[in-house]
C-alpha positions in Angstrom: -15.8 -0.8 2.3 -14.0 -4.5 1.3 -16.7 -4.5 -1.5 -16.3 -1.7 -3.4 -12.5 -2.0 -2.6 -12.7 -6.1 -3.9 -14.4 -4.2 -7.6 -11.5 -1.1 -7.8 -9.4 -4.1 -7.4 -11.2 -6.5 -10.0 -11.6 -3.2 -12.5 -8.1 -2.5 -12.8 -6.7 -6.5 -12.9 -7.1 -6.4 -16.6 -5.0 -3.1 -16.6 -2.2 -4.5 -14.4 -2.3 -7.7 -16.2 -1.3 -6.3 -19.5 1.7 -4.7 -17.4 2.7 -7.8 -16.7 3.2 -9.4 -19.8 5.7 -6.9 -20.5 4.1 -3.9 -21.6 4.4 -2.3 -18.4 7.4 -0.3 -16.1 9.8 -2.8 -15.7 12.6 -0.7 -17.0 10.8 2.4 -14.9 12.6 4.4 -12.2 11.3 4.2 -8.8 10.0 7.5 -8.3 9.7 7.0 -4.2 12.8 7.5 -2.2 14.1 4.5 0.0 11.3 2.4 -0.8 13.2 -0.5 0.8 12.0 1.2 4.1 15.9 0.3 4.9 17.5 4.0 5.1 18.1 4.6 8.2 17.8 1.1 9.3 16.8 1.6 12.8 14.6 -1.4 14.7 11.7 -0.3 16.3 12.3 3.2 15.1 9.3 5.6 13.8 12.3 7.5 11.2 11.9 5.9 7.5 13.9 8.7 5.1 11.5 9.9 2.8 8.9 8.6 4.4 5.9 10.0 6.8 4.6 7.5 9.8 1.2 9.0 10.9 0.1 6.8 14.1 -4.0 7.7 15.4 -6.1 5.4 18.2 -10.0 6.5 17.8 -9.3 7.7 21.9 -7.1 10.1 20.6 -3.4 10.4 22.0 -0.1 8.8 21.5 0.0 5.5 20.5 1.9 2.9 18.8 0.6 1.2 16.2 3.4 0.9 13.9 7.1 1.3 13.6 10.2 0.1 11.7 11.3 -3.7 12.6 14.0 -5.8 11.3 11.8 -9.0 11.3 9.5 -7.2 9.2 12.0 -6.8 6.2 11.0 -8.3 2.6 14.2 -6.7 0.9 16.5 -9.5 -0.3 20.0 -9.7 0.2 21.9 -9.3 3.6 20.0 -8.4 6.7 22.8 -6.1 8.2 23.8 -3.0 6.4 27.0 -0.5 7.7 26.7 -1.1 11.1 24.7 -0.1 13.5 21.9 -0.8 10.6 19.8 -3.2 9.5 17.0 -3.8 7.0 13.8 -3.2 8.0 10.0 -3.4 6.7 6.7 -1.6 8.1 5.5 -3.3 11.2 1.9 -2.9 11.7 0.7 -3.2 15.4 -3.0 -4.1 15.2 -2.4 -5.7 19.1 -2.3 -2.2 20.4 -5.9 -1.2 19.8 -8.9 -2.7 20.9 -12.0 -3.0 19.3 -14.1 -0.1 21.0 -10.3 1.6 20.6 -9.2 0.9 17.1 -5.7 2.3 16.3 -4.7 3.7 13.0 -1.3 3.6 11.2 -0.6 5.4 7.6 2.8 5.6 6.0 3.3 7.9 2.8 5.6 9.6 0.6 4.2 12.3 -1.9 6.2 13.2 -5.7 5.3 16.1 -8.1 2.7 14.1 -10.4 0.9 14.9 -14.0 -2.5 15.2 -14.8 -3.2 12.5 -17.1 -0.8 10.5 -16.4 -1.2 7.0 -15.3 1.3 5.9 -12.0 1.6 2.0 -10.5 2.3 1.3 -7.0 3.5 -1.9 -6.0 4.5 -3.1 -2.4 4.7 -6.1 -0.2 2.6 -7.9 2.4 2.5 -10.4 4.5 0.1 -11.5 7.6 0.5 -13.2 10.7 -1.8 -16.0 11.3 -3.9 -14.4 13.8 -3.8 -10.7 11.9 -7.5 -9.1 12.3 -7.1 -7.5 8.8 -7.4 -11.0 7.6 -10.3 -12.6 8.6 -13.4 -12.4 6.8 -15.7 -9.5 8.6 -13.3 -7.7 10.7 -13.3 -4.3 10.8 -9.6 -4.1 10.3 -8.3 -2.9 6.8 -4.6 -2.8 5.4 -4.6 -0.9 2.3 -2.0 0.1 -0.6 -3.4 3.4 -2.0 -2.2 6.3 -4.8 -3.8 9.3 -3.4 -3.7 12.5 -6.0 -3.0 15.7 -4.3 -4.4 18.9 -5.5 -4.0 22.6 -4.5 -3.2 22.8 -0.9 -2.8 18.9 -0.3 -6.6 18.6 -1.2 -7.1 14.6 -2.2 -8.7 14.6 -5.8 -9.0 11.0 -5.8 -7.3 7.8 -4.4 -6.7 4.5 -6.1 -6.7 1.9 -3.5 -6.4 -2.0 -3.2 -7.7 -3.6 0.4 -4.7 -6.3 0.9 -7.2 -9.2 2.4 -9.6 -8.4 -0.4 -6.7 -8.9 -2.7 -5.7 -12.4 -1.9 -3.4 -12.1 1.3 -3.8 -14.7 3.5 -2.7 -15.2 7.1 -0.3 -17.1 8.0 0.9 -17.2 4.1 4.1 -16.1 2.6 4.8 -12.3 1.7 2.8 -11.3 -1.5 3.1 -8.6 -4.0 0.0 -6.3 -4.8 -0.4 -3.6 -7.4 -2.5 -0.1 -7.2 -2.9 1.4 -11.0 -3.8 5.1 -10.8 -4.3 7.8 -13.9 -3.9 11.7 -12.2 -6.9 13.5 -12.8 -6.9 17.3 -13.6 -5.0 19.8 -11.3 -2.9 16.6 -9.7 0.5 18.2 -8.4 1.6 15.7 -6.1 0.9 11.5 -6.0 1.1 10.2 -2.7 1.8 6.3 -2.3 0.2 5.4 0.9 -0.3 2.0 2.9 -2.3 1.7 5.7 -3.9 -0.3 8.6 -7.1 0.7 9.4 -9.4 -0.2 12.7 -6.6 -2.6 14.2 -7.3 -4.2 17.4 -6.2 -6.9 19.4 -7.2 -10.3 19.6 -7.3 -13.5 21.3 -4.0 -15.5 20.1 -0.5 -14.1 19.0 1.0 -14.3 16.9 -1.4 -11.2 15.1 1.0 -8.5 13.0 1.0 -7.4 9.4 4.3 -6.2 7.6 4.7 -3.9 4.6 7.9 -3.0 2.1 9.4 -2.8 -0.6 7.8 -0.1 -2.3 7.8 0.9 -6.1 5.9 4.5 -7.5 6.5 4.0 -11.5 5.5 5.8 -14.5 4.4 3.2 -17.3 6.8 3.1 -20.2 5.2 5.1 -23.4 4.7 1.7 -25.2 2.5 0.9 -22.5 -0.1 4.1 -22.2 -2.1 2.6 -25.3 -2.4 -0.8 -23.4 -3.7 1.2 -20.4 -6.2 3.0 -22.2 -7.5 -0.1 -24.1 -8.1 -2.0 -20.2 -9.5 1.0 -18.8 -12.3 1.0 -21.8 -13.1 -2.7 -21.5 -13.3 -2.2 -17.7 -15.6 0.6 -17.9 -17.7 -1.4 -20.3 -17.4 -4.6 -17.6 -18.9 -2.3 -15.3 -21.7 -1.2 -17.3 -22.6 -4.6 -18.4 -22.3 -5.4 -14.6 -25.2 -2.9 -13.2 -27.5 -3.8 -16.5 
């Protein structure tokens, strides 16, 4: 699964790149509501306005693999809001799975979307330094995804980027990573999406991931052309790749 999530990753680099040198959504509204994760600013709280927190464990049952913490928070600027709230992040709680047990943990917000047009999700990461979802062979995977919704919920397709696969390390700083997505035909609804897949616990604390700070953007018009031109030369990269 890392693989072909490592080459969705590599194909659209160029794409995102080109964003970044200022042809991109800077200026773009935030199509998400409260992607801060801070409204309303509850610790240890499964509520996140605007948000959906779906929590599964492979036994089936209740479980908690996830939930609003203050020391999870990435949002700069003062950590106590109009009291009794705080800012919060996405606490993901790999420790309470095992690995014949796995626990699941998906977090989404879905907006009226466009066929054909292209959407960029960006969000923050960071790992602790025992986190399974960061060493090399686990089964665990933390994922920022754009799923496009059809008719009925029905997924169309999903743009995804696996977090580990994208250069988050554990024990590291928080890092930003970037999902580029273009709405296929009969798209009404784009769903940004992170999730922690197959957690599990392990030997030696400290092992929890944290997510926030999340952006759903339209590109700007001037940059559509520069999306089109990357998506070409990626195709042709991957061409030249299974020659």
């Amino acid at each position: 699964m890392r693989h072909r999530l490592v080459l969705r990753a590599a194909l659209w680099a160029g794409a995102v790149g080109l964003f970044v040198c200022g042809v991109g959504s800077a200026r773009a509204q935030n199509l998400l509501v409260n992607g801060d994760l801070d409204d309303p600013g509850i610790h240890e709280s499964d509520t996140i306005t605007g948000w959906t927190l779906v929590e599964t464990i492979q036994s089936g049952g209740a479980v908690n693999s996830a939930t609003a913490a203050s020391f999870a928070n990435h949002t700069p600027g003062p950590p106590t809001l109009p009291p009794p709230a705080v800012r919060v992040g996405l606490w993901y709680r790999s420790f309470a799975g095992t690995v014949t047990d796995t626990v699941n943990a998906d977090l989404f917000q879905a907006v009226p979307g466009t066929p054909g047009q292209p959407y960029w999700l960006r969000g923050w990461a960071r790992f602790e330094a025992q986190y399974p979802g960061g060493v090399a062979g686990d089964p665990t995977d933390t994922v920022f995804a754009i799923d496009f919704l059809g008719a009925g919920g029905a997924v169309l397709s999903t743009a995804s980027v696996e977090l580990f696969a994208d250069g988050q390390v554990n024990g590291a700083d928080w890092g930003q990573h970037t999902v580029l997505g273009i709405a296929p035909a009969g798209t009404l609804q784009v769903r940004a999406r992170s999730s922690m897949l197959n957690g599990h616990v392990v030997a030696s604390n400290p092992q929890s991931a944290f997510v926030d700070d999340f952006s759903l953007t339209v590109p700007e018009p001037a940059g559509l052309s520069a999306v089109a031109l990357a998506a070409a030369a990626l195709v042709r990269r991957r061409r030249s790749a299974r020659a």
